[in-house]
KEPA-556419 format. One record per residue: x, y, z of N, C-alpha, C, O in turn. Coordinates in steps of 0.02 Angstrom, whole numbers, plus 50000, padded with zeros to 5 digits. Last residue first. Layout:
BEGIN
XYZXYZXYZXYZ/...
This chain:
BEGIN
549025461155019549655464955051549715471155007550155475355018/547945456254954547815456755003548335461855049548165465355097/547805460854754548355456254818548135459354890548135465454890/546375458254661546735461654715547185457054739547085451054746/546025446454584545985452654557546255459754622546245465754608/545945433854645546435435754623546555443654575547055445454543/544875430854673545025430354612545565431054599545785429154545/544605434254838544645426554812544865425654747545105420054739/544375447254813545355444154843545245437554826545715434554800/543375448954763543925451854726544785447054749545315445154725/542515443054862542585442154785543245441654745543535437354713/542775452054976542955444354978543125442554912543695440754897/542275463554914543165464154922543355456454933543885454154912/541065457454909541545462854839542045462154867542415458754831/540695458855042540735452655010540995454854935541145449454910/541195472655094541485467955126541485460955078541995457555070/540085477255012540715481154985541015474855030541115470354989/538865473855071539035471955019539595472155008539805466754987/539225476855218539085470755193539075468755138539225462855129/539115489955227539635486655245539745479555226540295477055220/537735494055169538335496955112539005491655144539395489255103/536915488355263537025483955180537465486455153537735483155109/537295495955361537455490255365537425487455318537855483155310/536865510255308537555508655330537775500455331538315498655309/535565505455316535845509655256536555508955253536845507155201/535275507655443535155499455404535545499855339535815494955313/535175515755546535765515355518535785511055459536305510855426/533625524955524534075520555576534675519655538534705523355489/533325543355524533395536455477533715531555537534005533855586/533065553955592532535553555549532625548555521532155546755485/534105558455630533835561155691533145557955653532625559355682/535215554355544535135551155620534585550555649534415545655683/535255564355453535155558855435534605553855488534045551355484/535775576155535535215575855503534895568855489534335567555511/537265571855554536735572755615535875574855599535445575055643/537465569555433537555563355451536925564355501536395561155505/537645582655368537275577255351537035570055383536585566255364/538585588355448538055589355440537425586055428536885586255459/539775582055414539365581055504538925581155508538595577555545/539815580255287539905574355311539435574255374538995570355390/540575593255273539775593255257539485586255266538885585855253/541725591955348541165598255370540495597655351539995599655380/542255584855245542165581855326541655585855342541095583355351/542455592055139541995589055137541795583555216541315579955228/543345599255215542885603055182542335599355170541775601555182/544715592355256544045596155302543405600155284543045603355322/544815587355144544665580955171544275585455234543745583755260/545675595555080544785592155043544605588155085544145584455067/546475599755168545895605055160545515600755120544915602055124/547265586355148546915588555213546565594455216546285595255270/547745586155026547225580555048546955583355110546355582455121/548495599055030547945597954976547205594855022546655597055040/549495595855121549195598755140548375599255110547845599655142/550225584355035549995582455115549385586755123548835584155131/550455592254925550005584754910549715584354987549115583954999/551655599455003551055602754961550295598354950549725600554962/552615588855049552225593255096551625596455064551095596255094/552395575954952552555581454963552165583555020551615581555039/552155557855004551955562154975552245569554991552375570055051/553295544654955552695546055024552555555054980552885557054932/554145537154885553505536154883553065539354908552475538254894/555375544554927555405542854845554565540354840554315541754786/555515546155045555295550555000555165549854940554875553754903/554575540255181554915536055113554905541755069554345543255048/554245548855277554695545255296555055540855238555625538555241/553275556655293553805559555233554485553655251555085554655239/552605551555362552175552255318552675553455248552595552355188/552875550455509553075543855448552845545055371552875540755328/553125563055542553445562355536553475555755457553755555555402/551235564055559551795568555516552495564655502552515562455445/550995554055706551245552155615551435556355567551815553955525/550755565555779551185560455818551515558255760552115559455750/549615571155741550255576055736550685571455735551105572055691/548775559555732548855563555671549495565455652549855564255604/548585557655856548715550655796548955554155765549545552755758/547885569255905548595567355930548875563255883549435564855864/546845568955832547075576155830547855573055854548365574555821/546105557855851546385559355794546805564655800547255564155758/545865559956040546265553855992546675553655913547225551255902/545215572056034545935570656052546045566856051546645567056064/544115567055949544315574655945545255570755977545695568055944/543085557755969543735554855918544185561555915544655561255874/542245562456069542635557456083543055556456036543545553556058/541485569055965541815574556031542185567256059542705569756081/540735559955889541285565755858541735570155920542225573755911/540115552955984540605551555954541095555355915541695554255910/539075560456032539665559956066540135556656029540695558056048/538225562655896538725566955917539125567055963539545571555965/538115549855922538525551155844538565558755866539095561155847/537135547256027537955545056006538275546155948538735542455931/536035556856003536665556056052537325552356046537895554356060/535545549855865535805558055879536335560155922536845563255909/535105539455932535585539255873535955545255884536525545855907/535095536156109534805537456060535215538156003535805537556018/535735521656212535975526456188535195528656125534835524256102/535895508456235535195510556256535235518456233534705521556238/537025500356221536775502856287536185507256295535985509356349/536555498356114536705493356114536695494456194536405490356230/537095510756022536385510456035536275502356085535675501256085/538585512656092537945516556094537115513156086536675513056128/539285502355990538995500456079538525505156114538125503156156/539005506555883538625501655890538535499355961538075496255988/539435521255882538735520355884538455514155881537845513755876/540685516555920540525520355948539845520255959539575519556014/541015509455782541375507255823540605510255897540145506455914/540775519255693540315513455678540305510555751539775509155779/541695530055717541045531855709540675524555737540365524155790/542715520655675542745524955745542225525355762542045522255812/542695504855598542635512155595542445515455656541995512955689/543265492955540542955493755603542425498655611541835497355626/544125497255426543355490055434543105490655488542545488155489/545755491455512545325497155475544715492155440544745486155429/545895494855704545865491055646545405491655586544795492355593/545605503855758546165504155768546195500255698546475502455647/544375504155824544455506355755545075508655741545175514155715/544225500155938544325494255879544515496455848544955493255817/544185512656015544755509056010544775504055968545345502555952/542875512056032543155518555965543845514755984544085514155928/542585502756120542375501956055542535507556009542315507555951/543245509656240543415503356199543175500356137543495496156105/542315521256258543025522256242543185516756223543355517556165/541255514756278541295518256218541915518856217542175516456166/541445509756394541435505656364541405507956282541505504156235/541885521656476542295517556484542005512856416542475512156377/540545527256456541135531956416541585525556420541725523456364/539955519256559539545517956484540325524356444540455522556386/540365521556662540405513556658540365514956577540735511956538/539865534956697540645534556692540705525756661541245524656634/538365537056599538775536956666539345535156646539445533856587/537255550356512537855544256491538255542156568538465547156596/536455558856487536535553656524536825547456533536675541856554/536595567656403536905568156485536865564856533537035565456592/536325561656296536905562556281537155565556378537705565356404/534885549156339535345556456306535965559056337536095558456397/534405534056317534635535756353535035543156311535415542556263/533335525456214533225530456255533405536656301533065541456320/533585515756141533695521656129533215526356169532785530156146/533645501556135533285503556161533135512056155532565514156166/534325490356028534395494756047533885499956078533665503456033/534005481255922533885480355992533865486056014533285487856024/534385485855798533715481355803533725482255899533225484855924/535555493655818534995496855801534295494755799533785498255799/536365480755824536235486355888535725489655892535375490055943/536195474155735535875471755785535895475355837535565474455888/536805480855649536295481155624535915478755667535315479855661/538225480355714537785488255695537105486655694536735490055730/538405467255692538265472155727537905477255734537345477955758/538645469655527538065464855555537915466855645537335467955661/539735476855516539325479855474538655477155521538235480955545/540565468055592540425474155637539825479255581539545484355603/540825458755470540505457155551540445466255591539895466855618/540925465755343540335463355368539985462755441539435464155465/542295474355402541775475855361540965472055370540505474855399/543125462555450542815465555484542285470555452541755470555484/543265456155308542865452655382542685458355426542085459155440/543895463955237543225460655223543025458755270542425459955279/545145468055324544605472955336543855467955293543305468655320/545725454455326545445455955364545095463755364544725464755413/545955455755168545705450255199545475450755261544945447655268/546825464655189546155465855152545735461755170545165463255186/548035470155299547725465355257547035465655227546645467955269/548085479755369548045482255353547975477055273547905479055215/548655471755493547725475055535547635478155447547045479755441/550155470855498549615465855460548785468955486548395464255492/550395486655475550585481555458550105476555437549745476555386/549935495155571550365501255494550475492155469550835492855419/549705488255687549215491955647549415493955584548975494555541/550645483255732550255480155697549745481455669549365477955636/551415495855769551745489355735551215486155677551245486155616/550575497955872550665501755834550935499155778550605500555728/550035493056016550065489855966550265494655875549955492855825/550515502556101550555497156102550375491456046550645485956043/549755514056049550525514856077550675507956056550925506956001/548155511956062548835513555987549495514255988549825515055937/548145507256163548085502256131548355504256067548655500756027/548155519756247548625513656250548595509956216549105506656221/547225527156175547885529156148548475523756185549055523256165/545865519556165546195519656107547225523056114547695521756076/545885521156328545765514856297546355515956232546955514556233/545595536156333546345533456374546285522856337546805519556332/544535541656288545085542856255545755537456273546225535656238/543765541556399543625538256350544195536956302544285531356278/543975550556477544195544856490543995540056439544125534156448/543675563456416544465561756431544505554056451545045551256443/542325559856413542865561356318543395558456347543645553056329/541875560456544541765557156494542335557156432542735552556425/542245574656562542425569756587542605564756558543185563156542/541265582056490542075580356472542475576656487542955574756453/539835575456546540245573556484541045574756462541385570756431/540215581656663540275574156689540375574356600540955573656581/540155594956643540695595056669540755586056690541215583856725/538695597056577539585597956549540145595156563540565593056523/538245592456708537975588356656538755589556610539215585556605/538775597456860538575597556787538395593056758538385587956792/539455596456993538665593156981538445594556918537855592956910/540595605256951540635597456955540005594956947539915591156900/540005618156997540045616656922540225608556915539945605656868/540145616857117539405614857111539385615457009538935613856970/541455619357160541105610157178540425609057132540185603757114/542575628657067542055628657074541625620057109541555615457068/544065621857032543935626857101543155627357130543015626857190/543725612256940544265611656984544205617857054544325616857114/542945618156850542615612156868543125610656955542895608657008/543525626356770543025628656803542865623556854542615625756906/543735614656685544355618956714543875623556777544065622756835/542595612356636543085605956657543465609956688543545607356744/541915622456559541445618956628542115615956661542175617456721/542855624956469542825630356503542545629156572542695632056624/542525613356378543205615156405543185620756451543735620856480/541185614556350541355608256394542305609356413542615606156456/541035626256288540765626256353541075619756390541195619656451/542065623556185542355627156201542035628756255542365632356292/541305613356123542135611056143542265618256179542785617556212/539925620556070539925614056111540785612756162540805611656222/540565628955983540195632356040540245625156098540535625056152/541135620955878541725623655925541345628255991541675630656037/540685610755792540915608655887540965615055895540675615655949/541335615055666540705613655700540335612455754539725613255759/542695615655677542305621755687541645621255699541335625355733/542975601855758543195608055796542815615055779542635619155821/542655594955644542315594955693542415600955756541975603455790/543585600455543543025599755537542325602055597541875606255601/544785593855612544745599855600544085603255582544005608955603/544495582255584544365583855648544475590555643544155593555686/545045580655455543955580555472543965583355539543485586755555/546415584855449545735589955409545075587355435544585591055437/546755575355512546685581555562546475584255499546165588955524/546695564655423546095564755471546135570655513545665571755551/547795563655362547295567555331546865566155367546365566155331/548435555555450548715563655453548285567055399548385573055389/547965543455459548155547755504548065555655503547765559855537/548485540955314547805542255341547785542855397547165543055399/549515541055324549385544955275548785546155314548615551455341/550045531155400550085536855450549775542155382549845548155396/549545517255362549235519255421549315527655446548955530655486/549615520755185549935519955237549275519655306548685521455298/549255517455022549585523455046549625524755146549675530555165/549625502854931549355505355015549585513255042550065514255079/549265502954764549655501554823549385502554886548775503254886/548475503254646549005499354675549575498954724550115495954724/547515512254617548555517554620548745508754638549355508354642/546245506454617546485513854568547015514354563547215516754510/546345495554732545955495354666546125502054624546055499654568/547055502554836547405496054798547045495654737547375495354685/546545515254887547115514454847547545508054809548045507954773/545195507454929545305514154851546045514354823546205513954764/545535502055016545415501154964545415503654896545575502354838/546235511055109546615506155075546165503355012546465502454959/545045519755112545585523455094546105517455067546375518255013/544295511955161544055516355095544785518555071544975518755012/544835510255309544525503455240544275506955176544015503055137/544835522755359545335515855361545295512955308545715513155263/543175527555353543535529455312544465524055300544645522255244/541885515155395542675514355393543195519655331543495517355282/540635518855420540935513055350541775513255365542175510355328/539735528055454540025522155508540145516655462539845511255461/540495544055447540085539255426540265531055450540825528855462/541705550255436541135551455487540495545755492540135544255540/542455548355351542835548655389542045548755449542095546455506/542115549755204541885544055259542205544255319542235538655345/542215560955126541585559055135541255553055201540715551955228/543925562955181543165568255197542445565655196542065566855243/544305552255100544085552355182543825558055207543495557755259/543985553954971543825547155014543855549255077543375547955113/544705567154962544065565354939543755560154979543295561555019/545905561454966545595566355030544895566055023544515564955071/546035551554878546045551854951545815553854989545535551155038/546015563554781545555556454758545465552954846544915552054871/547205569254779546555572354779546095567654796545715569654841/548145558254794548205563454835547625566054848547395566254905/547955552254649547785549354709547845551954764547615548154806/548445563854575547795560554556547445556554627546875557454650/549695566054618549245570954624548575567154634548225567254685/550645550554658550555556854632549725560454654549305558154693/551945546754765551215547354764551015552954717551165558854728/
């Protein structure tokens, strides 16, 4: 892997890693249309602990009351009647969907989920989603008012984004607004729900990352992609939770929809190989 596409990567998934486009699907794409090849399920893995790294410093007043309420939570009864102490809740069980379903299907994720042909599809169809969540979507319900039924069902929709085209973010805020969720609220529970899912994916894949040496990238290249990828992740959050609080998502859904019917284009010509 050389330099050019190392930088160029991190780049790609700092800007989208937050955004409800599928950093997954930017990152294979980018690397089949520029370098010709697939730089991996665990590359991108392991340049995602630079965004979550991101989110940790931006979070870190928010992660560090909802970790302090939760432990607190065990001796104290009347810190349990929290609002803090039901959202951490929340995260941890939310979390438990995506990491059996990344155990268990792991195979098929670094494999065929990584066909082009199927991120075009999912690109549009969950692009078109989105767009009917945000049409329906009642948005009313805030971030403490989330119940144990509604984390359970967010936790299964940041679990699609197992498959790349889905996107964590996208994943998250389409069953969000869809339960009645406000924008603001679920795009920042969503960044505190992808915290110990990416952070574990991440460390867990180091290994596969240097696993082909003759292809897979230096420790130096590794590290590169993951300070550009938390730098511009950092200004990603920012923007996004601004965006939210003043735009609906619609913006997101024509960018998934076009780029999805472009990549149909492209694979129908024969101007990309799908593998």
């Amino acid at each position: 892997m050389g330099w050019l596409e190392v930088i160029v990567l991190g780049i790609v998934q700092g800007l989208t890693e937050f955004l409800p486009i599928s950093s997954s699907a930017h990152m294979r794409i980018t690397s089949a249309v520029f370098f010709g090849n697939d730089p991996g399920a665990a590359f991108t893995a392991v340049t995602q602990l630079g965004t979550e790294a991101a989110v940790l410093v931006f979070f870190a007043k928010d992660i560090w009351r909802l970790l302090a309420t939760w432990f607190r939570g065990f001796t104290d009864a009347s810190v349990r009647r929290t609002d803090d102490y039901r959202v951490a809740w929340l995260v941890i069980v939310g979390t438990i969907p995506i990491g059996v379903l990344g155990v268990l299907f792991e195979d098929q994720i670094q494999t065929v989920a990584r066909n082009l042909w199927l991120i075009a599809t999912t690109l549009i169809v969950f692009g078109l989603l989105l767009g009917l969540a945000e049409y329906l979507g009642r948005q009313r319900i805030e971030l403490n008012q989330i119940r144990p039924v509604d984390g359970v069902v967010l936790g299964f929709a940041q679990a699609m984004a197992l498959v790349p085209g889905v996107s964590r973010s996208g994943g998250t805020i389409t069953a969000g607004l869809f339960l009645g969720m406000t924008r603001p609220a679920i795009v920042r529970y969503s960044f505190l729900l992808a915290i110990p899912a990416v952070v574990a994916s991440g460390i867990f894949q180091i290994p596969d990352v240097f696993a082909a040496e003759s292809a897979g990238p230096t420790g130096l290249q590794m590290t590169v992609a993951t300070v550009i990828a938390f730098v511009l992740g950092y200004a990603s959050i920012a923007w996004l939770l601004r965006y939210v609080e003043r735009h609906s998502v619609y913006l997101f859904v024509w960018y998934r929809v076009v780029l999805g019917a472009v990549l149909f284009l492209a694979l129908s010509q024969g101007w990309l190989a799908a593998i």
